[in-house]
N, C-alpha and C positions, 0 to 999 in steps of 0.2 A: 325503533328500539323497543327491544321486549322488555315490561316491567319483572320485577324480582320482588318477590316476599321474602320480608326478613323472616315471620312464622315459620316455630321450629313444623317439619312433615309431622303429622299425628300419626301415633304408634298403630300398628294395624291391631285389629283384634284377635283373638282367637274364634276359632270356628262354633267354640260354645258358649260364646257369649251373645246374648241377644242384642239388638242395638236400643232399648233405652237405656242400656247400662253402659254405655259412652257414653262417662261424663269429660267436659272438657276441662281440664284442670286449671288450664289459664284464665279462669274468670272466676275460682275458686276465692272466696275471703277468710279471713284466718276466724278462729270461732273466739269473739267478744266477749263468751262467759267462761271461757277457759282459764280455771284458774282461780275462780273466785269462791270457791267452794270447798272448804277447808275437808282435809280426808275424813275427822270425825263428821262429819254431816252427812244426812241422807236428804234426798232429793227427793221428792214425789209431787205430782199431780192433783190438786183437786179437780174433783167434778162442777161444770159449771154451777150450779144450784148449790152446791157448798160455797164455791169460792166467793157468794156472792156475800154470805155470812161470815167470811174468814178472808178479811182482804191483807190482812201482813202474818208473817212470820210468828210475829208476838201475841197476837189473837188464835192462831192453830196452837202455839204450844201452850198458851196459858187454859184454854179447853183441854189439851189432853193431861198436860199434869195433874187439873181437876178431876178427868176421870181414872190416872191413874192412884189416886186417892182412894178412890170410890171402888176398887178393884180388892179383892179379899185378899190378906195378906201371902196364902201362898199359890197366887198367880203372880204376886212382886218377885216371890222368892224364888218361881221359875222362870221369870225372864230376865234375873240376874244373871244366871249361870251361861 
């Protein structure tokens, strides 16, 4: 008796796709930081040798409010607009 996969066939590709860009989707996970990140918020990266000076949230923004302090009044006033 011949066995049967239940595994849907995978979709053939087109002729202009290279093959590391068959991803298999069935072993995709859903993304854990989706979501947590309110629309007003930007996201960035520090560079290692920053991050090691700036480990939370709270320590990057209380440095940059410090130096947008320290910023001559009408460069506030153009990054208002």
């Amino acid at each position: 008796m011949k066995k049967v996969s239940n595994s849907k066939p995978r979709a053939k590709r087109s002729d202009d796709m290279h093959p590391e860009y068959d991803f298999d989707y069935s072993k995709a996970k859903s993304n854990r930081f989706a979501g947590r990140i309110a629309s007003d918020q930007t996201v960035v990266l520090l560079d290692p040798e920053v991050s090691k000076f700036f480990t939370d949230s709270e320590s990057v923004n209380a440095a940059l409010r410090a130096l947008i302090t320290a910023l001559p009044k009408n460069v506030k006033r153009e990054a208002r607009k």
